[in-house]
C-alpha positions as CSV (number, residue, x, y, z in Angstrom):
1,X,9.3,19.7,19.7
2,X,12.6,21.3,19.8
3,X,12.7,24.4,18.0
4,X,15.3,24.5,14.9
5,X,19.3,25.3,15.4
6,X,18.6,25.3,19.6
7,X,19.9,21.7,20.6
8,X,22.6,19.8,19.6
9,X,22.4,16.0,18.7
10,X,18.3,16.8,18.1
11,X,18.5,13.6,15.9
12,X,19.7,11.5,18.9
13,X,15.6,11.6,20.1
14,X,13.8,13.0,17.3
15,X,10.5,11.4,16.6
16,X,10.6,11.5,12.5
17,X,7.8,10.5,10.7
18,X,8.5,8.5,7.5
19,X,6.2,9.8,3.8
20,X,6.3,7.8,1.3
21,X,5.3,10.5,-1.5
22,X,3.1,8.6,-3.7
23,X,1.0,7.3,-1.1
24,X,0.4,10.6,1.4
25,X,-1.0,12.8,-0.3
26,X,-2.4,14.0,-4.0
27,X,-2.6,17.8,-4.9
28,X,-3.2,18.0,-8.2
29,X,-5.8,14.9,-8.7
30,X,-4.0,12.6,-10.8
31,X,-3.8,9.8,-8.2
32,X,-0.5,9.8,-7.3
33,X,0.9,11.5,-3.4
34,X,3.4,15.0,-4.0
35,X,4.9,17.8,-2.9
36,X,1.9,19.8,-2.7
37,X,-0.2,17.1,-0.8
38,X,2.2,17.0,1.4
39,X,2.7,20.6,1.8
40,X,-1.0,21.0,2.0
41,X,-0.9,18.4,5.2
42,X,2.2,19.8,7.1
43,X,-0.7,21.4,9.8
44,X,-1.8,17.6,10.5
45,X,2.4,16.4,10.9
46,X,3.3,19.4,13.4
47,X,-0.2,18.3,15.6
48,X,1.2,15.0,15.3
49,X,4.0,15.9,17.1
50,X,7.2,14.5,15.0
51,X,10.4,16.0,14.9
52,X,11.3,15.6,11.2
53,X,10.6,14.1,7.7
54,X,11.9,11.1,6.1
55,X,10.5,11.5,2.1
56,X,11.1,8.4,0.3
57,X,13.2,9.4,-2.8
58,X,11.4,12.4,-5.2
59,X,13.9,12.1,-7.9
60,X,13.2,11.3,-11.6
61,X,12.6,7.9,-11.9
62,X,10.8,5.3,-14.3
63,X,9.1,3.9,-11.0
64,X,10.1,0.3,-11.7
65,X,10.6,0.1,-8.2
66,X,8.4,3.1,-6.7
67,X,11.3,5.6,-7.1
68,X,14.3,3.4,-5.6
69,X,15.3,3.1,-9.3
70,X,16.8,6.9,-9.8
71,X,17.9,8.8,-13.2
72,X,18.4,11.8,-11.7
73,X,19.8,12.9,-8.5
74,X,19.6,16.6,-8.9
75,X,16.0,16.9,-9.4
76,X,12.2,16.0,-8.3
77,X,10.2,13.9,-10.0
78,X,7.8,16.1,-13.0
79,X,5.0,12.9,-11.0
80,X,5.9,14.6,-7.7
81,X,6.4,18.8,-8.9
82,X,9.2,20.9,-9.3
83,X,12.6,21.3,-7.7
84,X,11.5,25.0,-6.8
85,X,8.4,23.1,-5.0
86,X,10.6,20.8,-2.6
87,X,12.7,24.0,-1.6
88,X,9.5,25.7,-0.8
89,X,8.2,22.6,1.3
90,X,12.0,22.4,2.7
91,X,11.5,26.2,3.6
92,X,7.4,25.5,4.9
93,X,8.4,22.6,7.1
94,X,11.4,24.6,8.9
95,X,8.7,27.7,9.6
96,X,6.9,25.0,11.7
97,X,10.0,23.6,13.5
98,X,10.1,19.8,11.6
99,X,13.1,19.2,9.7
100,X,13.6,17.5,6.6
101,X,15.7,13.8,5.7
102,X,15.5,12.6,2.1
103,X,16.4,9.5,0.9
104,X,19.7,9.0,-1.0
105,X,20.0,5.9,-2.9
106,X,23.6,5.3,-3.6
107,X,24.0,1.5,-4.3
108,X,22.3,1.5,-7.8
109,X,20.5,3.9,-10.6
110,X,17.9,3.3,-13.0
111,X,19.0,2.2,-16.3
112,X,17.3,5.1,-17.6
113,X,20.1,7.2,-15.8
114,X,22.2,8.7,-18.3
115,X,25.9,7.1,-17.1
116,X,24.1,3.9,-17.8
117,X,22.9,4.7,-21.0
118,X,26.4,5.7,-22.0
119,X,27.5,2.6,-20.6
120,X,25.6,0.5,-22.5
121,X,26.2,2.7,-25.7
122,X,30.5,2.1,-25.2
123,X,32.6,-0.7,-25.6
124,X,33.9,-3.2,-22.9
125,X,36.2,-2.2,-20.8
126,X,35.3,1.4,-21.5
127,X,35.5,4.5,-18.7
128,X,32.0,4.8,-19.0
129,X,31.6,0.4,-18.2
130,X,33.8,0.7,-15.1
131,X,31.3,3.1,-13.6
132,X,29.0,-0.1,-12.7
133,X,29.9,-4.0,-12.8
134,X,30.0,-5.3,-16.5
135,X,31.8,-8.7,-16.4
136,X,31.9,-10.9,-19.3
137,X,30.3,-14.2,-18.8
138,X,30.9,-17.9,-17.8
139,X,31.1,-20.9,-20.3
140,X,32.9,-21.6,-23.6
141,X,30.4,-18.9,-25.1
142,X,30.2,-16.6,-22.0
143,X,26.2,-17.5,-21.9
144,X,26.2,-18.3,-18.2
145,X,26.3,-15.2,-15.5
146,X,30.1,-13.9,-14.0
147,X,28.8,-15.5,-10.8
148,X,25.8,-17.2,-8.6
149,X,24.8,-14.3,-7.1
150,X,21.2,-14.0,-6.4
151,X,18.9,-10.6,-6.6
152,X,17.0,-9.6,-3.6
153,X,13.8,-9.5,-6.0
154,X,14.0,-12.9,-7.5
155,X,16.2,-14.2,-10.3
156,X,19.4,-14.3,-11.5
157,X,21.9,-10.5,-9.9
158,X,22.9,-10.7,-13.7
159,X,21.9,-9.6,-17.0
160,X,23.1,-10.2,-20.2
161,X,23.7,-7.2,-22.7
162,X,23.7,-7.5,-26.7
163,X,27.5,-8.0,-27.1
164,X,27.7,-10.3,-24.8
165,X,28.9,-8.7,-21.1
166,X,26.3,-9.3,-17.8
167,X,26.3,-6.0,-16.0
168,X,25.1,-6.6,-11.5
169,X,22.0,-5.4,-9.9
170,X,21.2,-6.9,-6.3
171,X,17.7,-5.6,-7.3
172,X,15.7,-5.1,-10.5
173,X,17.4,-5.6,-13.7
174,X,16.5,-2.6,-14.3
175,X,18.7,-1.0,-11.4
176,X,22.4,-1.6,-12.2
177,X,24.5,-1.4,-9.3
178,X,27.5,1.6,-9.3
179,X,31.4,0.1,-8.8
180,X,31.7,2.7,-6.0
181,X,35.3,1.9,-6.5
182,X,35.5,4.1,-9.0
183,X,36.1,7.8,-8.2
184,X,33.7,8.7,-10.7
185,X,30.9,7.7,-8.1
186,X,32.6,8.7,-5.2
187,X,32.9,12.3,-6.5
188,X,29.5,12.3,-8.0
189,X,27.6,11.4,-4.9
190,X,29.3,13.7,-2.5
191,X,28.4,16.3,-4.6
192,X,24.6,15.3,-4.7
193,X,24.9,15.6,-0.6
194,X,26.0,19.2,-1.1
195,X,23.7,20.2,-3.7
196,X,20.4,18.6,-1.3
197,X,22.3,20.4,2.0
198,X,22.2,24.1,0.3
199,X,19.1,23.5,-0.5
200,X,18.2,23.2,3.1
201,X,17.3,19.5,4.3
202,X,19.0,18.5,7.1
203,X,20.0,15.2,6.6
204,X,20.2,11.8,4.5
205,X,18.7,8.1,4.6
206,X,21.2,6.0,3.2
207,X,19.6,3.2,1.0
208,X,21.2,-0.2,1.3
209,X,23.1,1.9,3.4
210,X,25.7,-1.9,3.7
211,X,25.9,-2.8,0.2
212,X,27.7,-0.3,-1.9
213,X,31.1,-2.0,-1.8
214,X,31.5,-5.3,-3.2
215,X,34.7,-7.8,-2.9
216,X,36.5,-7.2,-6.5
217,X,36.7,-11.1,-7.0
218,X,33.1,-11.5,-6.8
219,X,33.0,-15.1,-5.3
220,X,30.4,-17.6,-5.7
221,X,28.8,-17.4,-2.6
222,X,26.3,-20.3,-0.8
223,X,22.8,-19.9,-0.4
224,X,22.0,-16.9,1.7
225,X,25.9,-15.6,2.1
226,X,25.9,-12.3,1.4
227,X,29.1,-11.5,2.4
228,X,30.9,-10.0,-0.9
229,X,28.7,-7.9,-1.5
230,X,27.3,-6.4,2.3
231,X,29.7,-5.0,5.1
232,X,32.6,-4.4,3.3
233,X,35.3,-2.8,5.0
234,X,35.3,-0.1,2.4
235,X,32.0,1.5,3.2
236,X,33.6,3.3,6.8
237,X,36.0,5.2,3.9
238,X,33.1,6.3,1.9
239,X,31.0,7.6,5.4
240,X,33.9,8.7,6.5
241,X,34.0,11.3,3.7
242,X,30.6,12.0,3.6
243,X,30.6,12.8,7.9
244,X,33.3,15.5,7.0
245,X,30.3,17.2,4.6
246,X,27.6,16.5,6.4
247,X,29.8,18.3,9.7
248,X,31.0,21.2,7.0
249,X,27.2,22.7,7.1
250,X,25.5,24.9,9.8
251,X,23.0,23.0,12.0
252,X,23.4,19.2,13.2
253,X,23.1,17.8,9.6
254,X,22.2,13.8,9.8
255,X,23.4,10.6,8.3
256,X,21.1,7.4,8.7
257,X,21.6,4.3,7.4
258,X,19.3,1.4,6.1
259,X,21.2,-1.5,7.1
260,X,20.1,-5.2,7.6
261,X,23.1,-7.0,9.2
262,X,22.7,-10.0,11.3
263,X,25.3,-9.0,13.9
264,X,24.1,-5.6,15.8
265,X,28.0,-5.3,16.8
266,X,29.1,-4.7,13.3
267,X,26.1,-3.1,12.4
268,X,27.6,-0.2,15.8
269,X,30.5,0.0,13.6
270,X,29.3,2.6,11.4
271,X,27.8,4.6,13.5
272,X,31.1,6.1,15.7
273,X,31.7,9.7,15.6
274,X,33.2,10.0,12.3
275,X,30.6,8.0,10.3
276,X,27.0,7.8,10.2
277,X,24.7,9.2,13.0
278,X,22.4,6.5,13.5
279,X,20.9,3.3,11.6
280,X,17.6,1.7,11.9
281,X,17.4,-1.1,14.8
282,X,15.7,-3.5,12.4
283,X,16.1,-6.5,14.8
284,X,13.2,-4.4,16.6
285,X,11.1,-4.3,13.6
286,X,11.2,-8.3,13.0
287,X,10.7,-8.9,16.3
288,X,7.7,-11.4,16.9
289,X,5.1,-10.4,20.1
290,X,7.2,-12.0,23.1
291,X,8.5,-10.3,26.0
292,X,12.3,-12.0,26.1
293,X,12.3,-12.0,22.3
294,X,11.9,-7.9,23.0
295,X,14.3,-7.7,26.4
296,X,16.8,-9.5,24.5
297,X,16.5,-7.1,21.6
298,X,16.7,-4.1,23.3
299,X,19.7,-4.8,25.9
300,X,21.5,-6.2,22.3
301,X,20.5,-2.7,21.3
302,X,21.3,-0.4,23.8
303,X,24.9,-2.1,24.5
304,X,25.7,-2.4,21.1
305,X,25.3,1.5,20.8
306,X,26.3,2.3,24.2
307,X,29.7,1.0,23.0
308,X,30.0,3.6,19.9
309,X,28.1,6.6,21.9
310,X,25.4,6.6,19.3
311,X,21.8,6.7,19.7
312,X,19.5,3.4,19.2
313,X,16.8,3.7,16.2
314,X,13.5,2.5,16.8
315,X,11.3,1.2,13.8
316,X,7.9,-0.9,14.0
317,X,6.7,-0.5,10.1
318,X,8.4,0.8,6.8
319,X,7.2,0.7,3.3
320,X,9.1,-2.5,2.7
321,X,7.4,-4.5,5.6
322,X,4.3,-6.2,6.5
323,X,2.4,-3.7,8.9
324,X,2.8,-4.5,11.8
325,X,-1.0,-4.4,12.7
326,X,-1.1,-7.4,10.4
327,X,1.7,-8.8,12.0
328,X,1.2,-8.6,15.6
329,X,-2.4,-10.4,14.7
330,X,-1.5,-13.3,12.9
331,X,-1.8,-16.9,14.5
332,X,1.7,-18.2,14.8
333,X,4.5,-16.4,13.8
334,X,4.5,-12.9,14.1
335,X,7.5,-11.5,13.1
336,X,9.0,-11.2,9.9
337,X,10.9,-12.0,7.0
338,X,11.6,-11.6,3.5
339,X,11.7,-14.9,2.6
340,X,8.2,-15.5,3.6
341,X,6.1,-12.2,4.2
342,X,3.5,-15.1,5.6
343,X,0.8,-13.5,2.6
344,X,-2.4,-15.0,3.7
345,X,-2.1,-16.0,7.2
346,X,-5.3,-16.0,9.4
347,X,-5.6,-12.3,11.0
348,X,-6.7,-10.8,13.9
349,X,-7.0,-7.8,13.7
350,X,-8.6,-6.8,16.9
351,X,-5.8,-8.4,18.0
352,X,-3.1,-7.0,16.1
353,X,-4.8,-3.3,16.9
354,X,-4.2,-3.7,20.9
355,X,-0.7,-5.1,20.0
356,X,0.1,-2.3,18.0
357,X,-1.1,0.3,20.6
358,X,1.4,-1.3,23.1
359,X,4.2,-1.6,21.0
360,X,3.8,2.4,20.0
361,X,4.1,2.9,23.6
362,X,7.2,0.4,23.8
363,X,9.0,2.4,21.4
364,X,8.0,6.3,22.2
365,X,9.4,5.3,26.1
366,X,12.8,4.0,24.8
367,X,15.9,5.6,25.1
368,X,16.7,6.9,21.1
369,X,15.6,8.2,18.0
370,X,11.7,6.9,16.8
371,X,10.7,6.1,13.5
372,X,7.0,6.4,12.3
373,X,5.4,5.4,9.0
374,X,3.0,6.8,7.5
375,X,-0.3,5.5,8.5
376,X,0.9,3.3,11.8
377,X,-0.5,6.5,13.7
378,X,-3.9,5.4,12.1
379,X,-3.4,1.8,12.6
380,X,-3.7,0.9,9.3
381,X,-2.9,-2.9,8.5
382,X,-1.7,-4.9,5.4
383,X,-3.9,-4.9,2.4
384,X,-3.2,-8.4,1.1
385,X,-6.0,-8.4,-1.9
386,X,-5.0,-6.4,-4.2
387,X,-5.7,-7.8,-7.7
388,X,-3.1,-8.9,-9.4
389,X,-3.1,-6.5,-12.5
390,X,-3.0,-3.6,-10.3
391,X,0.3,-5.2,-8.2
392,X,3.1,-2.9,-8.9
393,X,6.5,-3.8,-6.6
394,X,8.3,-5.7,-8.7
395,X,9.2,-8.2,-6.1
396,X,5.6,-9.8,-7.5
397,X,6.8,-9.8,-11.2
398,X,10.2,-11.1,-11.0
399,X,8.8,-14.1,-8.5
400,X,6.0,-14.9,-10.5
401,X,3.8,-14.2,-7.8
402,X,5.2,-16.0,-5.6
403,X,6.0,-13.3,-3.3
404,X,3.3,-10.8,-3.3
405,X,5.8,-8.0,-2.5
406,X,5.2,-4.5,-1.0
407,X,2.6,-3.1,-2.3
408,X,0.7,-4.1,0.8
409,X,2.0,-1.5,2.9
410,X,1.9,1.5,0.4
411,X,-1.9,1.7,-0.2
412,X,-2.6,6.0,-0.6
413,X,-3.9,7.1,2.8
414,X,-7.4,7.7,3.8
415,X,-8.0,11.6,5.5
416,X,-11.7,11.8,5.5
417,X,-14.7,11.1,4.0
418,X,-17.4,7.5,3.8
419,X,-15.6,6.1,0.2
420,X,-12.5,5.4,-1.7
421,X,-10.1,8.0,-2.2
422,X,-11.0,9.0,1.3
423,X,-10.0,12.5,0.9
424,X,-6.4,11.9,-0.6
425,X,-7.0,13.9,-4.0
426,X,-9.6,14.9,-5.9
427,X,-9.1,12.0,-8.2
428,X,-8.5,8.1,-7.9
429,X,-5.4,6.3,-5.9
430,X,-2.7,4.1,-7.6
431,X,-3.6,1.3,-5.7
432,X,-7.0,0.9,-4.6
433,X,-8.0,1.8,-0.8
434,X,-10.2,-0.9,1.0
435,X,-13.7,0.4,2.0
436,X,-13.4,-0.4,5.6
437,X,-10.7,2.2,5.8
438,X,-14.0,4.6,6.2
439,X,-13.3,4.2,9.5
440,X,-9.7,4.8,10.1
441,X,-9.4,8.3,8.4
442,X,-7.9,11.0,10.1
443,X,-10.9,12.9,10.2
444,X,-13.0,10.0,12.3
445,X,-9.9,9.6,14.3
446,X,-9.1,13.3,15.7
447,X,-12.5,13.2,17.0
448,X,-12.1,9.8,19.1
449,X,-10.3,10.2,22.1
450,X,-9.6,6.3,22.0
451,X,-8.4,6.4,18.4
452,X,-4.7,4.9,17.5
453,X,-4.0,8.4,16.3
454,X,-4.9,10.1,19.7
455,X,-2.7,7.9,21.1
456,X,0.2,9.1,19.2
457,X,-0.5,12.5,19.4
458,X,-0.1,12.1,23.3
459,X,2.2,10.0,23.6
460,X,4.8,12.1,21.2
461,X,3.8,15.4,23.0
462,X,4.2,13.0,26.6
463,X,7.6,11.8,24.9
464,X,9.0,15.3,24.6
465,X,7.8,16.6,27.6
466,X,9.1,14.2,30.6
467,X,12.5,14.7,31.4
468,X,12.5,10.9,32.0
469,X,12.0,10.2,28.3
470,X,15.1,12.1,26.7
471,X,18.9,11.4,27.3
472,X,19.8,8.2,29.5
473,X,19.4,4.6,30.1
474,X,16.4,2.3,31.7
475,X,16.8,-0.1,34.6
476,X,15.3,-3.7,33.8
477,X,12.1,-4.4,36.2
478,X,11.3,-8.0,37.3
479,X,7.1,-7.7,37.6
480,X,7.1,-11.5,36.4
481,X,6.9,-14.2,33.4
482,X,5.4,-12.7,30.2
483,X,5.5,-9.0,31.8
484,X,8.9,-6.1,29.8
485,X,9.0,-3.8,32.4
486,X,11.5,-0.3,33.2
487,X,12.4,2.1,34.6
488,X,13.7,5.3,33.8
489,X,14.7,8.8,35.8
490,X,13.5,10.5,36.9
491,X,10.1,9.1,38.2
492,X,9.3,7.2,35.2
493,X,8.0,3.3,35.0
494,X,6.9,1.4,31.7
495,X,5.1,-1.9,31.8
496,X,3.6,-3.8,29.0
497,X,1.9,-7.2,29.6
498,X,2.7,-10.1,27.2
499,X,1.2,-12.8,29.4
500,X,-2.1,-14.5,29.1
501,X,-3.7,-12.7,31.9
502,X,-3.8,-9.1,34.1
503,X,-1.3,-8.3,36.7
504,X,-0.8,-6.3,39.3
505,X,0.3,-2.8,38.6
506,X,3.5,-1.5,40.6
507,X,3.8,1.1,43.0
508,X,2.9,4.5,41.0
509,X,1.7,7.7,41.8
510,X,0.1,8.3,38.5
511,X,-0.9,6.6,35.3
512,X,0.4,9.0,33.1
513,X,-1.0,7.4,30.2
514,X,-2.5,3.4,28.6
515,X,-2.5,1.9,25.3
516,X,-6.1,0.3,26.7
517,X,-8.3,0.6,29.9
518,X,-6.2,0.3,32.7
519,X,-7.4,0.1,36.6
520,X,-5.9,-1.6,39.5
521,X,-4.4,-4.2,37.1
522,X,-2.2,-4.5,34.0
523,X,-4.5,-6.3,31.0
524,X,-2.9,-8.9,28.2
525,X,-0.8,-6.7,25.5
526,X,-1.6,-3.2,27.2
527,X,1.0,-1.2,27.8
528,X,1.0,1.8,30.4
529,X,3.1,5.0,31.4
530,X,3.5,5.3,35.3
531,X,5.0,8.4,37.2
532,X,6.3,6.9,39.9
């Protein structure tokens, strides 16, 4: 890894490993992931190799929606320690060269926050009312919502308040979204960046990073038109304004957003030189297992950000996804989707495993940053049988079960031992670990040199060691139907095999390293490293 404050632009390759706090680590036995779990496990991040931390928020929060839903922006979480305990871990992960991204969530609150309480405590058309999106009603008696608009968990975007107003929330009604045309927010929230940067972290992942400004008419919109209220030309004012902080403070501070735009062009937009530094590339993520399907990504990718001088950010898994182990093993479609997570689809995970292998290869020899959640790096896949009472996300409840929702992805991780809580706390887990993860803690795996998580250990130490792996472009490599192949300078070749049988390897002087057995030829979804 680079060490701290000696390279510019370190964010334009870091490797930066995503915790989601709840589910890392537990170090005072109540179940739940914290700060000291993950303090107590920064030895196992620096051997992985990453560059950073992304923590999933740690504010106070009601955990409607597993800490998305925020009261308190200038604090940590009693469930997760204290606010002197993140500027210790702050301070603990710099001393062993990983910086440290938090997550900002700027589109919404909990309703537990305290402008929303005085919201709902004031009158219509109140100061404290313009701070969100309270609208009366539609209909002789104002009973119907302001508008059509759907939330992204199921149901009406509106709810109704005693006297009568409906106040927005793309999410949970229990999230109300801010007006950020209102300079209350805008003030408010450029403060939070400063009070986070003097204490230390290095940078900010920008929650629905596209949806904070919304068009003042609120339209009716059509089915799956979210338009009014997602890349509005507003936002490049508010990033604009948070660049000039972020750029105020001593070393390389980051901005990163969370956006899911449909066009890759616009999405380029926000990330020139005077907004955010980067945004995840999650046409990448959805991506089903099919060689064009990924050339076409990519070269949409790297042109797209080419154009702006920004670096590409690669992303397989997040705690809002399917794993991809799951994924890449299903019969059929394997990509993926809100609209249908595909809950139940026949698995193999065999399958899915050697797919996964190759695709961590795919994205360590990219050009650009890398993204790892937690867990990917022990292959961990879905866990889709969960029992209902114990579901949490409420996706499930506001669907009626119709989608399962995210809980899937966010089972605790297992570190060692043969049974459940394999070694995450001295208690229980919030949601219950399956028993075949015996076999997939970190302990078995630092032991097998075949393990996923050997595999990412050398191939993140490999990634920052070649020359050909940092700065610069690839070159496109016809090897044949079925077969994504590259190269990059100097002396570097990647080739991964989507076709239904080996092939040939090309002209190498060294296999530097294989996601499976590799010999004279290239097997189906392996992926090798040639110096060439």
């Amino acid at each position: 890894m680079t060490a701290l404050g000696q390279s510019a632009g370190w964010w334009r390759s870091a490797a930066i490993y995503q915790v989601y706090i709840r589910s890392f680590a537990d170090g005072n036995g109540d179940g739940v992931g914290d700060l000291a779990g993950v303090r107590a496990r920064l030895d196992y991040l620096a051997e992985l190799g990453i560059d950073a931390i992304w923590f999933t928020p740690w504010y106070p929060s009601p955990m409607d929606d597993g800490g998305y839903d925020v009261a308190d922006f200038r604090e940590i979480d009693p469930l997760f320690g204290t606010l002197a305990e993140a500027e210790e871990l702050i301070a603990a992960a710099h001393a062993k060269g990983i910086r440290v991204i938090i997550d900002i969530v700027p589109n919404h609150c909990s309703d537990e926050h305290q402008w929303f309480k005085d919201a709902l405590a004031a009158e219509p058309g109140s100061p404290e009312r313009q701070r969100f999106w309270f609208r009366p009603g539609r209909g002789p008696d104002g009973s119907e919502p302001p508008n059509n608009w759907k939330s992204r968990f199921g149901g009406s975007a509106w709810t109704r308040v005693p006297d009568g107003e409906w106040y927005l929330h793309l999410y949970s009604s229990r999230q109300p979204d801010f007006n950020w045309d209102n300079q209350d927010i805008r003030a408010d929230f450029e403060d939070v960046l400063r009070f986070w940067f003097d204490r230390g972290v290095d940078g900010f992942r920008i929650d629905v990073a596209d949806g904070l400004v919304k068009d003042p008419r609120l339209p009716d919109v059509d089915p799956g038109d979210e338009t009014p209220f997602s890349d509005q030309e507003g936002l490049h004012e508010i990033y604009r304004s948070w660049r000039k902080i972020a750029d105020s403070y001593p070393g390389d501070r980051v901005l990163v957003g969370e956006m899911w735009l449909p066009d890759m062009s616009r999405a380029a937009r926000y990330l020139r030189r005077d907004e955010l530094h980067a945004a995840f590339n999650f046409d990448f993520l959805v991506c089903p297992w099919d060689s064009t399907r990924f050339r076409d990504v990519i070269e949409r990718t790297l042109v797209a950000h080419d154009e702006v001088d920004a670096p590409a950010a690669w992303v397989l898994s997040n705690h809002d996804v399917t794993r991809h182990v799951t994924r890449y093993g299903r019969e059929g479609d394997t990509g993926f989707a809100f609209a249908d997570r595909l809950h139940g689809t026949p698995v193999d995970r065999e399958l899915g495993t050697r797919r996964a292998r190759a695709a961590a290869l795919l994205t360590m020899a990219l050009p650009g940053g890398l993204y790892v959640y937690q867990g990917e790096e022990l292959g961990l896949w879905e866990i889709e049988d969960i029992p209902d009472e114990l579901r949490q996300d409420p996706v499930w409840a506001r669907t009626n079960g119709a989608d399962p929702g995210r809980d899937g992805c966010r089972v605790p991780l297992p570190w060692s031992g043969d049974t459940p809580p394999f070694g995450f706390g001295s208690g229980g887990t919030w949601l219950p670990q399956p028993a075949e993860w015996r076999s997939s803690t970190t302990e078995v795996q630092a032991a097998e040199p075949a393990s996923m998580l050997r595999l990412y250990r050398a191939g993140l130490r490999l990634r920052d060691e070649l020359p050909a792996l940092g700065p610069g472009g690839l070159e496109w490599l016809s090897l044949g139907d079925g077969v994504l192949a590259f190269a990059r300078e100097p002396g570097f070749t990647f080739v991964l095999n989507f076709s239904d049988a080996p092939v040939p390897l090309p002209p190498h002087r060294e296999v530097l390293m294989a996601s499976g057995p590799v010999e004279d030829e290239l097997p189906t979804d392996t992926a090798v490293w040639l110096r060439t």
